[in-house]
MARMIPA-324143 format. One line per field, with one value per residue (C-alpha): residue in three letters; x, y, z. Coordinates in steps of 0.001 Angstrom, whole numbers, plus 500000, padded with zeros to 6 digits. Layout:
N
residuo [ala / ...] $
xx [X / ...] $
yy [Y / ...] $
zz [Z / ...] $
This chain:
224
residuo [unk / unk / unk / unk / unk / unk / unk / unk / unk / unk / unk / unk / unk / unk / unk / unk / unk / unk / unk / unk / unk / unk / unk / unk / unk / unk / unk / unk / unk / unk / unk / unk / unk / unk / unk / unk / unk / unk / unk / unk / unk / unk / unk / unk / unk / unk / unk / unk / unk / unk / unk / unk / unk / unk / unk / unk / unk / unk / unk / unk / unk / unk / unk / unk / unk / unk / unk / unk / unk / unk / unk / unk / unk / unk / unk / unk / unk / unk / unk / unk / unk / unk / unk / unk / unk / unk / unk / unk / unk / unk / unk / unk / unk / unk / unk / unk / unk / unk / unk / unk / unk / unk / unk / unk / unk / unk / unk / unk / unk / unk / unk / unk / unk / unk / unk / unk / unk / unk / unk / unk / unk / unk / unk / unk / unk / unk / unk / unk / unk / unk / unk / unk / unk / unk / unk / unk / unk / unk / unk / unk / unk / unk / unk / unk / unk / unk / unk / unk / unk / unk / unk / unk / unk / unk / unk / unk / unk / unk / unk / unk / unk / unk / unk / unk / unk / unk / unk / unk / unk / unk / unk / unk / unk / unk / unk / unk / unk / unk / unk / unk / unk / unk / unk / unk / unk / unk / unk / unk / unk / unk / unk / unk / unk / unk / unk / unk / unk / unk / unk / unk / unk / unk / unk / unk / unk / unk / unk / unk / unk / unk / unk / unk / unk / unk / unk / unk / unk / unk / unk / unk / unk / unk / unk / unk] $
xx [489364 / 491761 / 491068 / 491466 / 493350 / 495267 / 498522 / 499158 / 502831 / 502899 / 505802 / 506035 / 508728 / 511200 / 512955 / 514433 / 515957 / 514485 / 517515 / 516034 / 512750 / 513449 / 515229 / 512334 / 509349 / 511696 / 511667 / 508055 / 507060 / 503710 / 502555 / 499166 / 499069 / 501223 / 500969 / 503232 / 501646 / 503802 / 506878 / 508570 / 510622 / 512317 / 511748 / 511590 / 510614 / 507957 / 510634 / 511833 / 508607 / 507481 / 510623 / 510303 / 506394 / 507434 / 510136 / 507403 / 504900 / 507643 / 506379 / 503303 / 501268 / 498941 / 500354 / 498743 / 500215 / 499412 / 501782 / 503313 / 504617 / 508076 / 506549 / 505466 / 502569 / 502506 / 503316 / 499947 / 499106 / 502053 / 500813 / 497255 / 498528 / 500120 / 497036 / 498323 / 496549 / 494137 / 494062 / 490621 / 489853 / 488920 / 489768 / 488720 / 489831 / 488343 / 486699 / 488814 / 488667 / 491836 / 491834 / 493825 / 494671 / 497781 / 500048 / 500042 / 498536 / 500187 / 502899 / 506075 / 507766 / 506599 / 507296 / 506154 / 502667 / 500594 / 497065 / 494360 / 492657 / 489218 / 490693 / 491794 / 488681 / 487692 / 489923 / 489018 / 485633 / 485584 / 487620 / 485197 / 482456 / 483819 / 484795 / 481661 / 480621 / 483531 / 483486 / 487464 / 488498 / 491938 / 492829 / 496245 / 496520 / 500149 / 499480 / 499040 / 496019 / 496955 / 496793 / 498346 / 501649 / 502383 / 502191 / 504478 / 507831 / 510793 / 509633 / 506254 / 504466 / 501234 / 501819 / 499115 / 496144 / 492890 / 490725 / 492346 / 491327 / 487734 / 487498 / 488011 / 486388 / 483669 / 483976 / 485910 / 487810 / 489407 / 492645 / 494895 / 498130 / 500094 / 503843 / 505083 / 506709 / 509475 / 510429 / 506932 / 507149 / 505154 / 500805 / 497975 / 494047 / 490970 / 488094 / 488026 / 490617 / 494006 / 496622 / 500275 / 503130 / 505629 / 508551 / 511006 / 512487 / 515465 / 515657 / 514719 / 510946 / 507759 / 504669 / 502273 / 498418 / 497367 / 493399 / 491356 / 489266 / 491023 / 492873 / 496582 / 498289 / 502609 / 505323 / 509021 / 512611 / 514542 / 518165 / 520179] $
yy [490209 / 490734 / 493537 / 492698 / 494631 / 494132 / 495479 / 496029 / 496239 / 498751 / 499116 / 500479 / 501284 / 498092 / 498447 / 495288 / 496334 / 492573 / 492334 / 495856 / 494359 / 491484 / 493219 / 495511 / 492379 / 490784 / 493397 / 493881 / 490223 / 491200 / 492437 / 490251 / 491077 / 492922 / 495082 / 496097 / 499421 / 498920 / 499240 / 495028 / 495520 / 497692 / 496643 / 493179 / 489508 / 487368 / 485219 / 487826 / 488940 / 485570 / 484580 / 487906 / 487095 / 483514 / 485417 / 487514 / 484612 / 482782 / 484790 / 482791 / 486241 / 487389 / 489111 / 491860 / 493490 / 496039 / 496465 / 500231 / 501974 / 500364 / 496665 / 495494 / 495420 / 491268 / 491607 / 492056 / 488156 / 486995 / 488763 / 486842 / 483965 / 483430 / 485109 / 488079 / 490889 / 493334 / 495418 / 495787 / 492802 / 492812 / 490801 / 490895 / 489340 / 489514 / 493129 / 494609 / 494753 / 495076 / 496796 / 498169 / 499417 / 498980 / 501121 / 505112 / 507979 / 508318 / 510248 / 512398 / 509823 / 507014 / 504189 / 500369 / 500395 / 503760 / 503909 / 506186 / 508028 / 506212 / 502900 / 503989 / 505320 / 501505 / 499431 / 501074 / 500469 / 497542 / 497090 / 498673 / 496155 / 493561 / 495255 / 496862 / 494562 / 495477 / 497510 / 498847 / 499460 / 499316 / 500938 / 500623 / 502472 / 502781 / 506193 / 509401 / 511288 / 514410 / 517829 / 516490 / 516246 / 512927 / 513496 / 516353 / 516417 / 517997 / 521046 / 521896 / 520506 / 517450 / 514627 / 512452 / 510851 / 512885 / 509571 / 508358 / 511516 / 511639 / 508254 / 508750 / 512048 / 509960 / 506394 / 507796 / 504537 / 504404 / 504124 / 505023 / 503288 / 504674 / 505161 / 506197 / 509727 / 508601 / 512113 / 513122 / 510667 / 511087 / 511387 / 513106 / 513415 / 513784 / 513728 / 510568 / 508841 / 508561 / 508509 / 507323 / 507563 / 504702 / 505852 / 503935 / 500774 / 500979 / 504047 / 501843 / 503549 / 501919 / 502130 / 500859 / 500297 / 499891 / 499096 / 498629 / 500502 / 503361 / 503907 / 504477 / 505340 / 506132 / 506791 / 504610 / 504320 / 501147 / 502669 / 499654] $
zz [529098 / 526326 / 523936 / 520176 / 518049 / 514775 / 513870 / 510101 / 508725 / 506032 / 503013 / 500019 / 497213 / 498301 / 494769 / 495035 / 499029 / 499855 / 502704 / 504309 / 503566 / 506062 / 508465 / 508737 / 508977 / 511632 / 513815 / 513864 / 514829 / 516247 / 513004 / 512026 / 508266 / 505996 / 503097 / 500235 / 498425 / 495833 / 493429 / 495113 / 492157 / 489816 / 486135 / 488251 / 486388 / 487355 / 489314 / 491231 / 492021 / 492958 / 495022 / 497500 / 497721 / 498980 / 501575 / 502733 / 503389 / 505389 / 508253 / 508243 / 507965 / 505631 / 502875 / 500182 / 497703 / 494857 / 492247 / 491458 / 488768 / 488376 / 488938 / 485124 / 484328 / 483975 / 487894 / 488898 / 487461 / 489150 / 492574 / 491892 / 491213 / 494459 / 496115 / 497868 / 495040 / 496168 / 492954 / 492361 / 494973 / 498612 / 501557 / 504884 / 508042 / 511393 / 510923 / 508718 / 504530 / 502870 / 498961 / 496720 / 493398 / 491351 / 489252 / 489035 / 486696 / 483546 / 483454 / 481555 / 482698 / 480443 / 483613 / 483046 / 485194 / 484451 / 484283 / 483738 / 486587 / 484993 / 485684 / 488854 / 490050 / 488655 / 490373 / 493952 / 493337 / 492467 / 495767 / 497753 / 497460 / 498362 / 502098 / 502402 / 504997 / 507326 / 510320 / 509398 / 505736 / 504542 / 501176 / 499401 / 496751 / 495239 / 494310 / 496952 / 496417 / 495223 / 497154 / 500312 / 502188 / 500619 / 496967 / 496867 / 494607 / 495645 / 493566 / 495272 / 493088 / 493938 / 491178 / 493265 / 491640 / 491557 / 491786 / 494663 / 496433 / 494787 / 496010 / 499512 / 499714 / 499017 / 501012 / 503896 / 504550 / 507929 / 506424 / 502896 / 502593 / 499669 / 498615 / 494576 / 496106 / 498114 / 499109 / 500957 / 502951 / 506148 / 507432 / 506623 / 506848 / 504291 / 506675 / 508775 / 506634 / 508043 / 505011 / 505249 / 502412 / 503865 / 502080 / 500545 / 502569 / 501327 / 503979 / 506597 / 506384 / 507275 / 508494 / 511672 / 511695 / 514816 / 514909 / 518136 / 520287 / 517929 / 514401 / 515097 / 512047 / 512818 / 510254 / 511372 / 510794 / 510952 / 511575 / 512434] $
């Protein structure tokens, strides 16, 4: 009897590296759905936006996709317009509910797409219930939660989003898929959730989902 499983493809901070992008999606033909926790542009336009979305649907795959800090703000109407937005929207397939949120907290930095860690917390939970009823829950978050190995800056110090942490101290979803600090890139645990920082693609970096009889969760490098 054949077991079911799902394999997600996870990315994050592509910046525009749509060739890497590709490269990366092509060699991971198994993949059943893919995700894009943010930043598919840099200070992109609704037309570039809109013309990667259509490359990544080519592969006949579901597609989801929060918007991150450097994506404007207008992005997230382009991504629901083409239907591949989970900010503050569920989806779920087979068994498994895919949510998100987009954007980051505000910041020094003064970047298009920063929100408030209210509208944050907001966003996820209005996620949330729409997933509720599935047995796996995917959140994508483009923002870390802070106080972990992925939200860390190159001098020690956690930039990550307090509500994205509140939140899954309290939902324990099987999985956080999260990007913004390219340089802490890598895994991580709060409770039962398994957390991954993809990296930036541009690197090559991605991540793997593996769900069946157990939640796999693996950092990769796309070299050549």
């Amino acid at each position: 009897m054949r077991v079911w499983r799902m394999f997600i493809l996870a990315l994050s901070d592509i910046h525009g590296s749509y060739k890497k992008m590709l490269e990366i999606i092509s060699s991971n033909s198994t993949a059943d759905v893919i995700i894009i926790a943010g930043d598919l542009t840099t200070y992109g336009s609704a037309k570039e936006a809109e013309d990667a979305i259509k490359q990544l649907q080519s592969f006949n795959k579901p597609v989801f996709v929060v918007a991150g800090n450097m994506d404007p703000i207008e992005l997230d109407d382009t991504f629901a317009q083409l239907g591949v937005s989970i900010n503050g929207r569920g989806v779920v397939i087979d068994h498994v509910g895919f949510f998100g949120v987009s954007a980051s907290p505000i910041s020094p930095l003064s970047t298009p797409n920063e929100i408030t860690e209210d509208e944050i917390s907001h966003h996820a939970d209005a996620g949330w219930k729409d997933v509720t009823s599935a047995k796996y829950r995917i959140f994508a978050p483009h923002a870390p939660p802070i106080n972990t190995k992925l939200d860390m800056i190159h001098s020690g110090k956690h930039v990550g989003s307090t509500a994205v942490r509140a939140f899954i101290e309290q939902h324990q979803p099987d999985v956080t898929i999260c990007g913004h600090i390219h340089e802490a890139r890598g895994s991580d645990a709060i409770g039962k959730t398994q957390i991954i920082n993809c990296g930036p693609v541009a690197k090559g970096y991605y991540g793997v989902v593996t769900i069946g009889e157990e939640v796999v969760v693996k950092c990769y490098e796309k070299t050549r």
